[in-house]
N, C-alpha and C positions, 0 to 999 in steps of 0.2 A: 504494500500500500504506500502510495505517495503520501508526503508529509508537504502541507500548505503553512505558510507563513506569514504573517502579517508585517515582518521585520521590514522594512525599507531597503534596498538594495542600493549601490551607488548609482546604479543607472535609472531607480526610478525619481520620478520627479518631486518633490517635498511639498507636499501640499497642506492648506488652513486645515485644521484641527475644530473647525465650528462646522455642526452637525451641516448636512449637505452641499457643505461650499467647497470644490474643487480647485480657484484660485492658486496658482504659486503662493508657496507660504517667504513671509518677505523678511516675519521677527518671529523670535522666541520668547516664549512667555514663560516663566519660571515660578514655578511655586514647588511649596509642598504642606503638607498638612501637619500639623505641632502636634499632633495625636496620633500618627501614627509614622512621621518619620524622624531621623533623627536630626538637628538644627541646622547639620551641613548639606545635607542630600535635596537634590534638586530635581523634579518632575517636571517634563517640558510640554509645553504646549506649540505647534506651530501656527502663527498666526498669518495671513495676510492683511495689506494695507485697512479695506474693509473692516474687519474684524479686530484689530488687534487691542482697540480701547475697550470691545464690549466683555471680550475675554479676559482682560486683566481685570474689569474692575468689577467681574463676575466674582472671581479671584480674592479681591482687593475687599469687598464689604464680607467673605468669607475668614480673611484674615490670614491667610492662603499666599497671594501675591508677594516676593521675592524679588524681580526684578525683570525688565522687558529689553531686549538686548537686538539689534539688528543681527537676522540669521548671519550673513559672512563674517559679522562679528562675533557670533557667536562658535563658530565653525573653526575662523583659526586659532582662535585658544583651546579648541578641544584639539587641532592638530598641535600647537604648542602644547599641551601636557596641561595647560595651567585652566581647565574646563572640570 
């Protein structure tokens, strides 16, 4: 039996993270939950232009919101190490 993956691969494209919008995703949204992860760990969200305020501040009155970072900004410090 084949194994399906939801993982992202490099060749597919990064798309918004808000329920039906297919959009390029353009930023990263970062949170995480104080209840159940640890104070450093970060959950990402990918945001497009559209989206990217209504998704933080979905986040932000959750208490959740962390920081919103431009995706290639957020890309080369995961390739620098420092992500």
């Amino acid at each position: 039996m084949d194994s399906v993956s939801d993982e992202p691969t490099s060749d597919d494209p990064l798309i918004c993270s808000a329920k039906g919008c297919r959009a390029p995703a353009a930023w990263v949204v970062a949170w995480n939950n104080p209840k159940l992860h640890t104070p450093e760990r970060r959950k990402t969200w990918l945001a497009c232009e559209e989206h990217r305020e209504r998704l933080a501040q979905f986040l932000s009155v959750r208490g959740f919101l962390k920081d919103v970072v431009p995706l290639a900004q957020w890309q080369a410090a995961e390739r620098s190490g420092e992500g």
